[in-house]
N, CA, C and O of each residue as an XYZ file, in Angstrom:
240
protein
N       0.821     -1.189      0.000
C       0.000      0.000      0.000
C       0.867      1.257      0.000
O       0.568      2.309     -0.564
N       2.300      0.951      0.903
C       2.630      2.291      0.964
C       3.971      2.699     -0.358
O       4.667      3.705     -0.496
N       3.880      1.231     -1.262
C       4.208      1.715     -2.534
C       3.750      2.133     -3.465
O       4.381      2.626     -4.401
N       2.248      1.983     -3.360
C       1.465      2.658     -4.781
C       0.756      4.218     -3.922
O       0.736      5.273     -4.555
N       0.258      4.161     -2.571
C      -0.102      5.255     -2.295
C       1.300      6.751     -1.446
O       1.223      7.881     -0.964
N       2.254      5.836     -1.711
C       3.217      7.075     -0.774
C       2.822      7.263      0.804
O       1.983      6.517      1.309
N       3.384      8.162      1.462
C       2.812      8.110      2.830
C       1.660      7.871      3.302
O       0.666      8.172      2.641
N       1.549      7.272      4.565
C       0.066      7.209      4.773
C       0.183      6.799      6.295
O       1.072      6.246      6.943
N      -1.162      7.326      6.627
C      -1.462      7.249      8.173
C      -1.488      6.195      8.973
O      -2.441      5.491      8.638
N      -0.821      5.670     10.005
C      -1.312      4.585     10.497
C      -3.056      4.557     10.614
O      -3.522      3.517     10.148
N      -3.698      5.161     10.954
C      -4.644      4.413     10.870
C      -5.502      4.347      9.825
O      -6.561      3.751     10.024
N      -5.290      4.833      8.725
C      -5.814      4.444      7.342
C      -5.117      3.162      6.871
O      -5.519      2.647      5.828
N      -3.971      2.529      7.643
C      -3.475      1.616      6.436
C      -4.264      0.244      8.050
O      -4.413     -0.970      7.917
N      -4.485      0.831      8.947
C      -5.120      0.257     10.107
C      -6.368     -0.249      9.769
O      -6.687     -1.419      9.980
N      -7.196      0.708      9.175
C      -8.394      0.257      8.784
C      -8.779     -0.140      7.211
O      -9.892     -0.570      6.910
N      -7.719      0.063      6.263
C      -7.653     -0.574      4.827
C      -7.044     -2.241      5.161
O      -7.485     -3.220      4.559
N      -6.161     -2.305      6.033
C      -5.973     -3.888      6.165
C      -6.375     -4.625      7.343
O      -5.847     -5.648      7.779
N      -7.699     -3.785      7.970
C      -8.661     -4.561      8.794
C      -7.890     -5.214      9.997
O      -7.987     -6.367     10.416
N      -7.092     -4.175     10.450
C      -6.274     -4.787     11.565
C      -6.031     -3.177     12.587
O      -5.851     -2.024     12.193
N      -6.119     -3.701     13.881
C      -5.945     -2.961     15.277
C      -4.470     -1.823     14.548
O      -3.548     -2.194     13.822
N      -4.714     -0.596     15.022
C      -3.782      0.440     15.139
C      -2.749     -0.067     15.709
O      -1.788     -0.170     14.948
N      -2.578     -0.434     16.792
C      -1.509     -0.757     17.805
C      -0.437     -2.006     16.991
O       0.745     -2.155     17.300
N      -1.198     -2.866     15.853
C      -0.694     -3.826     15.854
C       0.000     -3.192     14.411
O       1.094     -3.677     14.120
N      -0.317     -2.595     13.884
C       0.150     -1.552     12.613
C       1.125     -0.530     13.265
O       2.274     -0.353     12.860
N       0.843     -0.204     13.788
C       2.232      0.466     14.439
C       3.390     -0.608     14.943
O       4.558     -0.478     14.579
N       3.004     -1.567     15.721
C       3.817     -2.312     15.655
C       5.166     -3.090     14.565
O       6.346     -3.437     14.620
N       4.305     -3.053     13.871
C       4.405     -4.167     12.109
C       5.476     -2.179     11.860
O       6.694     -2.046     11.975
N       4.814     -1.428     11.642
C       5.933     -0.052     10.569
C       7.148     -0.059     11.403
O       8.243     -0.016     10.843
N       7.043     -0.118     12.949
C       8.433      0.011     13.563
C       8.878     -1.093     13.301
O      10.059     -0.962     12.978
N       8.496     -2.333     13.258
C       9.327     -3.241     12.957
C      10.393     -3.251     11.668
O      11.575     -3.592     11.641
N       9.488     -2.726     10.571
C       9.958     -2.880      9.100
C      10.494     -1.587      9.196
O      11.341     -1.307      8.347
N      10.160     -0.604     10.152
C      11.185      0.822      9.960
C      12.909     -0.021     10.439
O      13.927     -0.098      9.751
N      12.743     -0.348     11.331
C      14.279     -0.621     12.210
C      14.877     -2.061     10.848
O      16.085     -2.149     10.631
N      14.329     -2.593     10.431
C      14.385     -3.081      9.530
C      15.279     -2.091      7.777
O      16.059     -2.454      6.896
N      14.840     -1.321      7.974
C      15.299     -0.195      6.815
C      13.756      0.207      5.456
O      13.692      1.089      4.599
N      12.992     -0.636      5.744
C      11.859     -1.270      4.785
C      11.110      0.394      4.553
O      11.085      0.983      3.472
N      10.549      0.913      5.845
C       9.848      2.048      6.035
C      10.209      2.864      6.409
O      11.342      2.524      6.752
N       9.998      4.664      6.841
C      10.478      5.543      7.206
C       9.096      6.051      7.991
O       8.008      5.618      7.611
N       9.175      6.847      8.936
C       8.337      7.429      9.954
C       8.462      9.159      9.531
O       9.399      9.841      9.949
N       7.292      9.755      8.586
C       7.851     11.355      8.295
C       7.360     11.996      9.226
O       7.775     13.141      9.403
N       6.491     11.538      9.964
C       5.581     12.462     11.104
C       4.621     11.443     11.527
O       3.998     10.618     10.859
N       4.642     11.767     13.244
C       3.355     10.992     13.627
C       4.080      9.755     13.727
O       5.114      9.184     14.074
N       2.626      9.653     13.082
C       2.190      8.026     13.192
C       2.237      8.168     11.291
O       1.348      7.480     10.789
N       2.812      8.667     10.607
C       2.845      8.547      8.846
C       4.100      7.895      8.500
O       5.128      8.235      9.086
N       4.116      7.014      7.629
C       4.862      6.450      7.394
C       5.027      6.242      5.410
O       4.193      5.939      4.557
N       6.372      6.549      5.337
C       6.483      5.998      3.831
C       7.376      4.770      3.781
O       7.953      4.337      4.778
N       7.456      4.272      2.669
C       8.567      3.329      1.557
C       9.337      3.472      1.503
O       9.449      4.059      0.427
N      10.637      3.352      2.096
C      11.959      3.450      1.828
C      12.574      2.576     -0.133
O      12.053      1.745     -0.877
N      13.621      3.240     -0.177
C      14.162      2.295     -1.841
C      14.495      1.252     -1.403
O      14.432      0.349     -2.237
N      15.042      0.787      0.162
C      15.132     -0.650      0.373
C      13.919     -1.596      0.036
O      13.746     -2.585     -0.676
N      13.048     -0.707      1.014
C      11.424     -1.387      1.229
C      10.982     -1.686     -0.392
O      10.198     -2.633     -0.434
N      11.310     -1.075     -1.838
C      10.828     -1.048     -2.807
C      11.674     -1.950     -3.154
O      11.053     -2.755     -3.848
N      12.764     -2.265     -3.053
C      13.604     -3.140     -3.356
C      13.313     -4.765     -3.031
O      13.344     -5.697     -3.834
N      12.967     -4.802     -1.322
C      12.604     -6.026     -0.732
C      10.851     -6.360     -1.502
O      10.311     -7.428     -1.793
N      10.617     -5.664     -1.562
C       8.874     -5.967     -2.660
C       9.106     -6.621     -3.536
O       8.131     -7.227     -3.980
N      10.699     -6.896     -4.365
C      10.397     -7.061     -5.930
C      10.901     -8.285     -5.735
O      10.985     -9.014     -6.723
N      11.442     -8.891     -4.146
C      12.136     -9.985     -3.857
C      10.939    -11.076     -3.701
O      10.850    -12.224     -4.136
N       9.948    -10.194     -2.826
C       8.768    -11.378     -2.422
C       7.913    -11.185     -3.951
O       6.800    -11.556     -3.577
N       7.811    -10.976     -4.840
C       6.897    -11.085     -5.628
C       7.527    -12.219     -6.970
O       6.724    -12.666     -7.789
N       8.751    -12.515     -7.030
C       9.970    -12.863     -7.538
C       9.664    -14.786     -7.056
O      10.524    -15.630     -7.309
C-alpha cells in the first residue's frame, strides 16, 4: 500500500488492512528498524528504496 499510495497514516493503512492500530504500528516500527519504512511524522509512514527493493524480492 505504501508503494502505490506514498505516505500514509497509520490508521488508514489500520483500517484498509482490517487490523488494530496498535498492531500496525507495531508491524511499521518493525519494518522501519528493519530499513523497509520511514516514519515522516506521527504516526505517517512511507517506503523506503530498500522497502521497494525487498517488494520485488517477495513477488519474484
Amino acid at each position: 500500500m505504501l508503494d502505490e499510495r506514498g505516505a500514509v497514516e497509520v490508521g488508514t493503512l489500520a483500517a484498509t488492512l482490517d487490523e488494530h492500530p496498535v498492531t500496525v504500528t507495531q508491524v511499521c516500527y518493525d519494518l522501519q528498524s528493519d530499513g523497509h519504512v520511514q516514519q515522516v511524522s506521527g504516526g505517517v509512514y512511507t517506503i523506503t528504496e530498500d522497502g521497494r527493493q525487498y517488494l520485488t524480492t517477495l513477488s519474484e
